[in-house]
MMTF fields as JSON, N, C-alpha, C and O atoms, coordinates in Angstrom:
{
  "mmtfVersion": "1.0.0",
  "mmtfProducer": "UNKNOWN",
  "numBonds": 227,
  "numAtoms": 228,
  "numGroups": 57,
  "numChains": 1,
  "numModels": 1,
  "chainsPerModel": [1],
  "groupsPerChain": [57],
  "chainIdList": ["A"],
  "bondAtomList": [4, 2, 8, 6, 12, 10, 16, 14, 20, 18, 24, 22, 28, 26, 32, 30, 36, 34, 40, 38, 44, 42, 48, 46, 52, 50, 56, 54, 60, 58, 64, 62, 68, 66, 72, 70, 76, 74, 80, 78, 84, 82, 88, 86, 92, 90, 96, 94, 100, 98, 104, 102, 108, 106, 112, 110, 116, 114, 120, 118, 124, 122, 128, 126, 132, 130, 136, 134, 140, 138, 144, 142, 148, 146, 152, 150, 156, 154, 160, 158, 164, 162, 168, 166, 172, 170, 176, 174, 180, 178, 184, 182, 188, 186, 192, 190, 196, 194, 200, 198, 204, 202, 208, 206, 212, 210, 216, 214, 220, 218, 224, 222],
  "bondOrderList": [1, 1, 1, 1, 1, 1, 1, 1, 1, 1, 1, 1, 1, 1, 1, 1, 1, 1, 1, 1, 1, 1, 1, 1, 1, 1, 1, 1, 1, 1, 1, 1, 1, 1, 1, 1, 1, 1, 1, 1, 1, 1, 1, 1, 1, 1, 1, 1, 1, 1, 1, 1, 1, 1, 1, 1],
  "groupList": [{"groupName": "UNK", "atomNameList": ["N", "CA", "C", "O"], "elementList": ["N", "C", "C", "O"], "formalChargeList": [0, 0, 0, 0], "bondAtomList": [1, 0, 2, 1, 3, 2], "bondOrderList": [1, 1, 2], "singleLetterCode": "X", "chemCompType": "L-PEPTIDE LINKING"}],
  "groupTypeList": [0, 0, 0, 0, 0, 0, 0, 0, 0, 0, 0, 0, 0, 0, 0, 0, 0, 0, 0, 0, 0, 0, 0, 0, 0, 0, 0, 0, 0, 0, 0, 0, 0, 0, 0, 0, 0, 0, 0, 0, 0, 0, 0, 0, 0, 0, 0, 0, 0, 0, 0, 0, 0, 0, 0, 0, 0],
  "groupIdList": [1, 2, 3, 4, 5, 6, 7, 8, 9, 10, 11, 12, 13, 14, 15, 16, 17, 18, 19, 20, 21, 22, 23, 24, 25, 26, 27, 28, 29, 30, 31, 32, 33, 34, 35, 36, 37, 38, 39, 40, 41, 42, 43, 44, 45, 46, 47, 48, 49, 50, 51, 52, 53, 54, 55, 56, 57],
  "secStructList": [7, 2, 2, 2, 2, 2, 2, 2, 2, 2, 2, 2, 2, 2, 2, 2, 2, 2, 2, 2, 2, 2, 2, 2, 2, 2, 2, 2, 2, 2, 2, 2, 2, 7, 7, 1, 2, 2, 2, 2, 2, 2, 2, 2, 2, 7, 2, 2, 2, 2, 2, 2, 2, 2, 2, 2, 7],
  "xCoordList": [131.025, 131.526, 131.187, 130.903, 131.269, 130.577, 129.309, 129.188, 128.175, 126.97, 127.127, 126.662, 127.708, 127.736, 127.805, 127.018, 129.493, 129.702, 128.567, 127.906, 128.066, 126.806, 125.722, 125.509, 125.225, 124.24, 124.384, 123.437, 125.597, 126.187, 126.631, 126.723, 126.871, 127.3, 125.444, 125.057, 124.618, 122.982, 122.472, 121.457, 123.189, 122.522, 122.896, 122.091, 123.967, 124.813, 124.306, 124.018, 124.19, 123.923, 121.939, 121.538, 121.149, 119.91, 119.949, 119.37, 120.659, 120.906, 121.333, 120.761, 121.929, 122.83, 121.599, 121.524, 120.819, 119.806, 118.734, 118.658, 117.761, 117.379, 117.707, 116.938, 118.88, 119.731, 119.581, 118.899, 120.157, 120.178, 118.636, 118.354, 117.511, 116.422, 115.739, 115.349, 115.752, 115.546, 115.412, 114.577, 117.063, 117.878, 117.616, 117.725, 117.136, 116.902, 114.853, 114.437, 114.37, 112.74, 112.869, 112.341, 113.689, 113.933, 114.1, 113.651, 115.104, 116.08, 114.807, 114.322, 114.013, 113.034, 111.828, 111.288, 111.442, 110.546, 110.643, 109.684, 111.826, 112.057, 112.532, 112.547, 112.891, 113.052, 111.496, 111.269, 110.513, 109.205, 108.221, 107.389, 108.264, 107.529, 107.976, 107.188, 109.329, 109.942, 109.59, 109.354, 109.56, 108.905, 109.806, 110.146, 110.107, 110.802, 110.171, 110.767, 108.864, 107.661, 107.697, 107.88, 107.382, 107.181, 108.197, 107.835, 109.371, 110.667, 111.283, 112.134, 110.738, 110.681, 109.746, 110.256, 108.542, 106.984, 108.254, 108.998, 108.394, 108.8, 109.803, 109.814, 110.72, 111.709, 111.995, 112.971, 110.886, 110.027, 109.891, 110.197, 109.272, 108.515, 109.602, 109.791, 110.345, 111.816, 111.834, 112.166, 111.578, 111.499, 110.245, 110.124, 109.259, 108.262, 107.296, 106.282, 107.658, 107.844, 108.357, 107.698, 110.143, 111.158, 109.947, 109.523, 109.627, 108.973, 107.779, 107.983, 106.732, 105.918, 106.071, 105.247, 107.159, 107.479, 108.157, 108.08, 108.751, 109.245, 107.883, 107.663, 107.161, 105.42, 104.438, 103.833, 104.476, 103.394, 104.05, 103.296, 105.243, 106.008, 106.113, 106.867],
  "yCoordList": [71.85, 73.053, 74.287, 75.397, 73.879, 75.101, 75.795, 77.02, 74.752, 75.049, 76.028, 77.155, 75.763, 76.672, 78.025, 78.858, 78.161, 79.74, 79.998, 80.784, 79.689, 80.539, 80.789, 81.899, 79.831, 80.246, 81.594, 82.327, 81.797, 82.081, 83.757, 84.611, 83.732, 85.074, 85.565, 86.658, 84.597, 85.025, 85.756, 86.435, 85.506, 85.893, 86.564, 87.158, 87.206, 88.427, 89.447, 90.57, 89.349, 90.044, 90.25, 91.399, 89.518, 89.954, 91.115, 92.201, 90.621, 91.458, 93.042, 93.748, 93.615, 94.173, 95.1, 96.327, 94.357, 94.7, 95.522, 96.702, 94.987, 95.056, 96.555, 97.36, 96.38, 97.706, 98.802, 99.809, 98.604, 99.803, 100.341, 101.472, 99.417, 99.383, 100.364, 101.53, 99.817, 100.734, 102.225, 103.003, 102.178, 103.582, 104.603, 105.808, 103.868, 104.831, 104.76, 105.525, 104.452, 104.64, 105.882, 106.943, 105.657, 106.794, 108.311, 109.23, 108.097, 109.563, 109.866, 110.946, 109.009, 109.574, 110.121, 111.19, 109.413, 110.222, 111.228, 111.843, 111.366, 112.573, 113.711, 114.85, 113.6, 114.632, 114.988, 116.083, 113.91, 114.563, 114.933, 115.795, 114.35, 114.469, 115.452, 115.81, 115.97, 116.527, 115.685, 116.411, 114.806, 114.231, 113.377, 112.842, 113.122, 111.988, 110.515, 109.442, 110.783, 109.818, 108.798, 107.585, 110.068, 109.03, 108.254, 107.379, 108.709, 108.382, 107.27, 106.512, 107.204, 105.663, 104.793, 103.918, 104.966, 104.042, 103.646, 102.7, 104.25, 103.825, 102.83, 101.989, 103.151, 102.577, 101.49, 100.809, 101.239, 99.489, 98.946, 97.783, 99.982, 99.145, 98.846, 97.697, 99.557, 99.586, 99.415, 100.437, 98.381, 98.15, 98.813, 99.218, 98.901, 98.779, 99.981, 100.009, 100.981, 102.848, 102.77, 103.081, 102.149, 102.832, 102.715, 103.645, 101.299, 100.868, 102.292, 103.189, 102.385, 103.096, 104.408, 104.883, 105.291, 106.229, 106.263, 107.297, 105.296, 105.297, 105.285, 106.438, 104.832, 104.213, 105.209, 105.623, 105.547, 106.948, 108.326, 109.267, 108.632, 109.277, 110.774, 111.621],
  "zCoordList": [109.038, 109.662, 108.833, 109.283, 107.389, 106.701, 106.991, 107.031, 107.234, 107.256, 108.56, 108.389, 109.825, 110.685, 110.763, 111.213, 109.954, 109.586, 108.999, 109.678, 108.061, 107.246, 108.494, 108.981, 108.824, 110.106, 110.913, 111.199, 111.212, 111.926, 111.925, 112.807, 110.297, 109.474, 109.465, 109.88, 108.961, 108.937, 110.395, 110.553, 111.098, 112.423, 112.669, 113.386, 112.589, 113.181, 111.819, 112.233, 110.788, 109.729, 110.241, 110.054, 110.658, 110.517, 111.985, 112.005, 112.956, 114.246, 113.953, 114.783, 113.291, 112.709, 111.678, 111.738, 110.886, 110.367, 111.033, 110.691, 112.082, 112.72, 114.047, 114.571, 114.134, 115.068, 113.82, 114.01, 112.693, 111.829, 111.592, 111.987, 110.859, 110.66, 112.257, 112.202, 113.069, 114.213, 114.625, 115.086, 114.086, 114.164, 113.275, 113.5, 111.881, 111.078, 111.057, 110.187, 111.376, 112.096, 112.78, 112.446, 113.865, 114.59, 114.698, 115.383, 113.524, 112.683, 112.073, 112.409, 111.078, 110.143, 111.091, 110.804, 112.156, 112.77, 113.785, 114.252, 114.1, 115.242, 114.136, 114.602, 112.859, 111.781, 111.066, 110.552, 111.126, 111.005, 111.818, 111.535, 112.783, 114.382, 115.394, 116.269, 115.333, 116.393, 117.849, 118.814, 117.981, 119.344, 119.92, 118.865, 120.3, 121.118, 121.46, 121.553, 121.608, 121.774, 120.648, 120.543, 119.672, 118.994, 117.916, 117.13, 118.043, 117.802, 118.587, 118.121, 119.981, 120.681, 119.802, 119.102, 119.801, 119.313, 118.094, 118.348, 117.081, 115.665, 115.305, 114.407, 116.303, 116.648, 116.893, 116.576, 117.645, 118.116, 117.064, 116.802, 116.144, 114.493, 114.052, 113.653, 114.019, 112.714, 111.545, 110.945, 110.774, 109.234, 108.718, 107.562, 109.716, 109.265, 109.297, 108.599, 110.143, 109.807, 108.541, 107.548, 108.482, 107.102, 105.695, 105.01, 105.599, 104.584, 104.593, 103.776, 105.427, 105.202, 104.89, 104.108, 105.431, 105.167, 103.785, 103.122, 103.362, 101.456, 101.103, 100.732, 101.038, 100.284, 100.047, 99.058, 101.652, 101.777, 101.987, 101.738, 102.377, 102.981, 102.297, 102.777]
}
Protein backbone atom coordinates (compact mmCIF):
# COMPACT_ATOMS: atom_id res chain seq x y z
CA UNK A 1 0.00 0.00 0.00
CA UNK A 2 2.99 2.17 0.46
CA UNK A 3 4.33 1.80 -2.92
CA UNK A 4 0.95 3.24 -4.13
CA UNK A 5 0.85 6.52 -2.20
CA UNK A 6 4.31 7.25 -3.60
CA UNK A 7 3.14 6.58 -7.21
CA UNK A 8 0.55 8.42 -6.62
CA UNK A 9 2.04 11.65 -4.74
CA UNK A 10 4.68 11.31 -8.18
CA UNK A 11 1.89 11.91 -10.40
CA UNK A 12 0.03 14.55 -9.06
CA UNK A 13 3.42 16.32 -8.26
CA UNK A 14 4.77 15.88 -12.10
CA UNK A 15 1.01 17.20 -13.26
CA UNK A 16 1.31 20.15 -11.10
CA UNK A 17 4.85 20.60 -12.59
CA UNK A 18 4.03 20.61 -15.89
CA UNK A 19 0.77 23.27 -15.30
CA UNK A 20 3.29 25.61 -13.51
CA UNK A 21 6.20 24.99 -16.11
CA UNK A 22 3.55 26.02 -18.77
CA UNK A 23 2.36 29.04 -17.03
CA UNK A 24 5.49 30.41 -16.45
CA UNK A 25 6.71 29.84 -20.52
CA UNK A 26 3.91 31.90 -20.95
CA UNK A 27 4.42 34.95 -18.43
CA UNK A 28 8.15 34.90 -19.78
CA UNK A 29 7.12 35.18 -23.30
CA UNK A 30 4.18 37.47 -23.47
CA UNK A 31 6.62 39.83 -21.09
CA UNK A 32 9.23 39.52 -24.00
CA UNK A 33 7.16 39.07 -27.12
CA UNK A 34 4.17 41.16 -26.26
CA UNK A 35 2.19 38.60 -28.39
CA UNK A 36 -0.25 36.39 -27.42
CA UNK A 37 0.81 33.95 -30.24
CA UNK A 38 3.47 33.32 -29.19
CA UNK A 39 2.75 33.02 -25.53
CA UNK A 40 0.31 30.12 -26.68
CA UNK A 41 3.39 28.32 -29.02
CA UNK A 42 5.63 28.49 -25.61
CA UNK A 43 3.34 27.40 -23.48
CA UNK A 44 2.99 24.10 -25.35
CA UNK A 45 6.88 23.89 -24.81
CA UNK A 46 6.75 24.70 -21.12
CA UNK A 47 9.94 23.48 -19.51
CA UNK A 48 11.53 23.86 -22.38
CA UNK A 49 11.19 27.84 -23.41
CA UNK A 50 11.86 28.26 -19.21
CA UNK A 51 15.17 26.31 -19.63
CA UNK A 52 16.13 28.26 -22.79
CA UNK A 53 15.31 31.49 -21.74
CA UNK A 54 17.65 30.95 -18.28
CA UNK A 55 20.61 29.66 -20.87
CA UNK A 56 20.28 32.13 -23.63
CA UNK A 57 17.88 34.56 -22.22
Amino acid sequence: MNGNRTYGIRVEGAKYGVGFGSALAMSISYTNNHSILWAIIHGILGWLYVVYVALFG
